[in-house]
N, C-alpha and C positions, 0 to 999 in steps of 0.2 A: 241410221248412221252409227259408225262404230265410234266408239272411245276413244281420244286422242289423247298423249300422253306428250304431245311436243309442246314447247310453248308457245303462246300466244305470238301472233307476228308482230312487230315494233308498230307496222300503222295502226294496230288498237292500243297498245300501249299509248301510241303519240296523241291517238285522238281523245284517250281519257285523257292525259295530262291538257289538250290542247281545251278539253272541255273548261279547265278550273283557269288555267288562262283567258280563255274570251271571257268567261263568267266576271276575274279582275278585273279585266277594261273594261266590261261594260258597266260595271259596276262604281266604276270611276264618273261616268257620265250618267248613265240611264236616269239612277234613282233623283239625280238632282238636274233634268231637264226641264223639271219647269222651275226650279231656281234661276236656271239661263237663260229662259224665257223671259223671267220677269226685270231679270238683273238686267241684262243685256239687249232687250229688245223696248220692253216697256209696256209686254203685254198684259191687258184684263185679265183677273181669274176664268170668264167664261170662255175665250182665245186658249188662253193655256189648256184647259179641258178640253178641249174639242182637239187640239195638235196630239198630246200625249194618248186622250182615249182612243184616238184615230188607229193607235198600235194595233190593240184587239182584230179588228177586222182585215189592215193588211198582211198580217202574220197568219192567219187564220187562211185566205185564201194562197199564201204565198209557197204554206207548208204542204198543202197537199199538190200544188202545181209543182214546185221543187222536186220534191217526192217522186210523183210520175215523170218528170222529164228525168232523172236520176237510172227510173227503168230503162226511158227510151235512148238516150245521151250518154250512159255512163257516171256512176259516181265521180271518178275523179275530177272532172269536170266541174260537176253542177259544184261540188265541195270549194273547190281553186276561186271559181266565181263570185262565189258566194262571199268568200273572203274577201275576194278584191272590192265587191257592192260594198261590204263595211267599213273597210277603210275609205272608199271615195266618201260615203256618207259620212265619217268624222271630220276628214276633210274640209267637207261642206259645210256644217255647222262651223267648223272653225272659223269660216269665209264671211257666213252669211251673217246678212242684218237685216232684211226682208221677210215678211211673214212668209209671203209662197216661195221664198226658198227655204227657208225652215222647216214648212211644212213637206216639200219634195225630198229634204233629204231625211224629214223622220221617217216618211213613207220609204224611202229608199232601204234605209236602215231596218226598219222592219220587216219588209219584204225580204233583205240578202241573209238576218240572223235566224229569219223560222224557215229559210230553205236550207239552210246549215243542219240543223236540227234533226229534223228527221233523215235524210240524208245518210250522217254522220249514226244516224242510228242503225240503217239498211245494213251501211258498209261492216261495220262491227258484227251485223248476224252473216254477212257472208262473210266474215276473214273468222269467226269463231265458230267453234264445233256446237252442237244444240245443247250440250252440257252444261258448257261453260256461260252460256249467253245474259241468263238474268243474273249470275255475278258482278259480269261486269258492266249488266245496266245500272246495276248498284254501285259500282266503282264511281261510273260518268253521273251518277246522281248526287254522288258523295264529293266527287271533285268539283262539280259547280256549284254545291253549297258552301264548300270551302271559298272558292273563290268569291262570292257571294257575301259571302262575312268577312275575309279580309280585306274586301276594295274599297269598301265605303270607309272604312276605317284607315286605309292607307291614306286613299283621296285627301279625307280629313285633317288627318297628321299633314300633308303635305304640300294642305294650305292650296289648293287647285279645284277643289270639288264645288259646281257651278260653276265654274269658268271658261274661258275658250283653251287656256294651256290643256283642262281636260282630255280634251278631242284631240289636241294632236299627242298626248302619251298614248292614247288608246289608240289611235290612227300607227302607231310607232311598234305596240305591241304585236297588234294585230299582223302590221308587216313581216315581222321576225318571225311568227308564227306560220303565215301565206307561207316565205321562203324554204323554212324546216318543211313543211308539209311539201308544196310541191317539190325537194328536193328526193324527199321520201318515196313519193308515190312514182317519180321518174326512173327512180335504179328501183323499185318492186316489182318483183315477175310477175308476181302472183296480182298483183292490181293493176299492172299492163295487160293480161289477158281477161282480166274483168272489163275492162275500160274495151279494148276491142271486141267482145262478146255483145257490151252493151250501147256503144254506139252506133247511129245511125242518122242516115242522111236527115238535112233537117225537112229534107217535102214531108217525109214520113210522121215530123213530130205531132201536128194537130189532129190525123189519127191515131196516134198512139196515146194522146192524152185525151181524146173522145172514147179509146177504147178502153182505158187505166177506168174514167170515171164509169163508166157501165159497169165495168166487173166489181167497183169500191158499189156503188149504189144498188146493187142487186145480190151482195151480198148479207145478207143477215145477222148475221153471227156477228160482223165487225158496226153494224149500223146497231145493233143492241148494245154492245162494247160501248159504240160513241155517247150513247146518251146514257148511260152509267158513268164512260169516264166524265162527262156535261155536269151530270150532277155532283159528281164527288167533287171537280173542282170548284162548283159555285159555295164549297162549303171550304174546300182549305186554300184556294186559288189567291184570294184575296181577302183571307183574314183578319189580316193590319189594319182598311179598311172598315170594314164592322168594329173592330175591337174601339176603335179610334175615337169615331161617333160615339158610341155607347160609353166608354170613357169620358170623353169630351162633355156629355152631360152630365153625369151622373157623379162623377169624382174630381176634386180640388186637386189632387194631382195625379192626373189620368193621363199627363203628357211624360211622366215621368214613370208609371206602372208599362203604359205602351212600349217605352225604351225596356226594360224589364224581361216584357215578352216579347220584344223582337229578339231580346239575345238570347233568350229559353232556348226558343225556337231554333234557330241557329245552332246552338249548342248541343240541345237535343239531338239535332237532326244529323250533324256529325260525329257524335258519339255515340249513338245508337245504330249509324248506318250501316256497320261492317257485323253486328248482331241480329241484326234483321237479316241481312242478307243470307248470313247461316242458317237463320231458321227458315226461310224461304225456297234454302235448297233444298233443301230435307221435303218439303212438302208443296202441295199445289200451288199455282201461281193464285187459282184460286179460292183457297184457302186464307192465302197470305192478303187477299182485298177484301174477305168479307170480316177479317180478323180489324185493317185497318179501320175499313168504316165504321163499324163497330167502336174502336176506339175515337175515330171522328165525334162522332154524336155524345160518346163518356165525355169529352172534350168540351164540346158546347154546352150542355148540359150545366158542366163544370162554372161553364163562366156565365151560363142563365143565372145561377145561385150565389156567385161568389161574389162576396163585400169586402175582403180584406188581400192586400196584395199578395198575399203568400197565395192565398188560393186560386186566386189566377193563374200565377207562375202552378203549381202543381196543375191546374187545367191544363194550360198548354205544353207541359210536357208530356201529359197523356195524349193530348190533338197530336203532338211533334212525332209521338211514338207511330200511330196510327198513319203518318205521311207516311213515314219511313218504309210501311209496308205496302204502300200502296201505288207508288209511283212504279221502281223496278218494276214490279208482277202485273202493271196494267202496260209494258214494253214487250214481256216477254211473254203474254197474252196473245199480242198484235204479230208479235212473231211468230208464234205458233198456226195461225190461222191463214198468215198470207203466204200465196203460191210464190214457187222460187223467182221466179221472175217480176214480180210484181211487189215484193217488200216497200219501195219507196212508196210507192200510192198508197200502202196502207197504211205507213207511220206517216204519211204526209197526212192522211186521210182523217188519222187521229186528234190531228190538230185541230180538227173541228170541236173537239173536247172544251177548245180555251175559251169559247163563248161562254161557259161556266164563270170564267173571269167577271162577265158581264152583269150575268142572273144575279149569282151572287151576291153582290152590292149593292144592285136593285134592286131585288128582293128585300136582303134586309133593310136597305132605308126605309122602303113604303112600310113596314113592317116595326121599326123602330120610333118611324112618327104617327103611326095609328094606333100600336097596343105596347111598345116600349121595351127596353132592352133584352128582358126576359125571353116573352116574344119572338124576337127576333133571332135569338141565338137559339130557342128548341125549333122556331119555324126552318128555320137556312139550312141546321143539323140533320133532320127530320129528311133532308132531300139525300143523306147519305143512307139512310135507312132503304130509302128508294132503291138506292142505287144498288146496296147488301140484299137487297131481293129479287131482282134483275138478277146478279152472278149465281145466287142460289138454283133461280129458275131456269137460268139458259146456261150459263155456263156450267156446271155439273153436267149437262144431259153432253154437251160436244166431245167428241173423239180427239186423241192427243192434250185435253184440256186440262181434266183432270188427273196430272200425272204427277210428280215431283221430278222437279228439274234436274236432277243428279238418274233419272232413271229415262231421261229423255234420248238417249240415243238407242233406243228400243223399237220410238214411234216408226210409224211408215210415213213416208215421203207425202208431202200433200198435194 
């Protein structure tokens, strides 16, 4: 593919921006649903864990079925829909006072924001030339971290976070958002003739999503991918979580070091993100994951050893640096290897990654109550090492892989 010199078309612009937007509404609600749970419903701590952890596994199956119907249906579509599942599910909770509708619409919610997701990622590698592309996975990773750190803090200030008013600002946002984008995607030529390229009757779709999963499951290359990105997440997926525990015993005021490193983290990761990105062009996508993990593990390491709050905060801004690298170039990995036709299934495909979510916090609790925080933080770490040996082993050896993404419109067509 030759070098494009035009600029990006407005529906990537729209969908970064639209990224750091959902990132705000849902961040208005997400972080503090089981506050609502308990505030408003009257549920058990074991009730509320099983609603919210429930997220993992319908996101998980949701992303790669979105994904592939996206192939077989057309992006704009699956994208419109998507949106619309989120606002009826804010909706819903606004409504509900019933466990099993609570639960229906977490599930629903779940389901319509991880088929957004990958999706919104497909459409981005087809509306961008192959140069451009892990920039601005770095852009939509930077704008939902942004939005990430400003909503819980807006929430807060605004005296609504745990509440039912929550659900309907975000139900509100999301609207305004559905409207701009489907207004966008209606006067686009160029995503009108995506949209009729890619759909098809729906008899057609349950072969097409038997024939997405064959070609995802027989592939290699992205099924080593998965369970390196598996591992990298069970180590930065759900860090707050370990840090918290380990905190939580260990330190008189670990509820206040924890606040500490969640804004690091945050901050790091926004401030660092547009640095990373640069170095990432310049050089392999490969490169730039075995650089992060690498820093993963300095990271942990960090907080096996550290007794005093500074040095925490110095840990996790070296864990924040190592994100920073690692997220874009495991996007523009997944890009690299799926056929034109097929992208959705494969960032859908990816999502299988987020069971990392899981390991993670498993791991280290069993791991935190049998040999203790130290433990826990080189053992969970120790799985990024995994993972930096996986991309050394298999990624180096693949064609189009090792290349720098500024020298990518060179590759051949895959």
């Amino acid at each position: 593919m030759t070098r494009t010199t035009a600029s990006p078309p407005f529906i990537a612009r729209l969908l970064i921006v639209g990224s750091g937007i959902m990132a705000l509404a849902n961040s208005f609600t997400v972080p503090f649903l089981a506050v609502f749970l308990r505030r408003e419903l009257n549920l058990d701590p074991s009730t509320v864990g099983l609603i919210v952890g429930s997220s993992v596994f319908f996101s998980v199956l949701a992303g790669f079925v979105g994904g592939s119907l996206s192939d077989i249906l057309g992006r704009p579509r699956l994208l419109l829909l998507s949106l619309l599942g989120v606002i009826a599910s804010f909706l819903g909770f606004y409504v509900s006072h019933q466990i099993l509708a609570v639960f229906a619409c977490n599930a629903a919610l779940s389901i319509s924001a991880a088929s957004f997701g990958p999706v919104g990622k497909a459409m981005l590698s087809d509306l961008l030339p192959d140069e451009k592309r892990v920039k601005w996975f770095s852009y939509q990773y930077l704008s939902l971290n942004v939005g990430f750190a400003v909503g819980p803090l807006a929430g807060g200030f605004a005296g609504v976070s745990g509440g039912r008013t929550a659900f309907l600002i975000s139900a509100a946002v999301y609207t305004c958002y559905l409207v701009l984008l489907g207004l966008s995607l209606l006067f686009s030529t160029g995503v009108r003739k995506a949209e009729a390229a890619g759909g098809e009757h729906f008899g057609s779709v349950l072969r097409g999503l038997r024939d997405s999963a064959r070609v995802v499951a027989t592939d290699r290359r992205l099924l080593w991918f998965i369970v390196a990105g598996l591992l990298l997440e069970s180590v930065h997926g759900k860090i707050s979580a370990l840090l918290a525990q380990h905190l939580a015993i260990g330190f008189h005021d670990g509820t206040a070091i924890l606040g500490y490193l969640l804004t690091t983290n945050a901050v790091t990761v926004v401030g660092f993100q547009m640095i990373a990105s640069r170095f990432s062009g310049k050089r392999e996508p490969v490169t730039s994951i075995i650089l992060g993990g690498l820093l993963l593990f300095a990271g942990m390491v960090g907080f096996a050893v550290s007794q005093e709050t500074w040095q925490f905060v110095v840990a996790m801004v070296v864990f924040s640096v190592g994100e920073t690298f690692i997220v874009p170039a495991e996007f523009a990995i997944i890009d690299r290897i799926a056929p034109e036709t097929g992208r959705g299934s494969y960032f859908g495909a990816q999502t299988f990654a987020q069971f990392g979510g899981f390991v993670g916090p498993a791991a280290g609790g069993l791991l935190l109550t049998g040999f203790g925080g130290t433990t826990m933080f080189l053992g969970v770490g120790s799985l990024a090492l995994v993972a930096v040996a996986i991309y050394v082993l298999v990624g180096r050896r693949l064609p189009g892989i090792a290349a720098p993404a500024e020298q990518e419109e060179t590759r051949e067509p895959a």
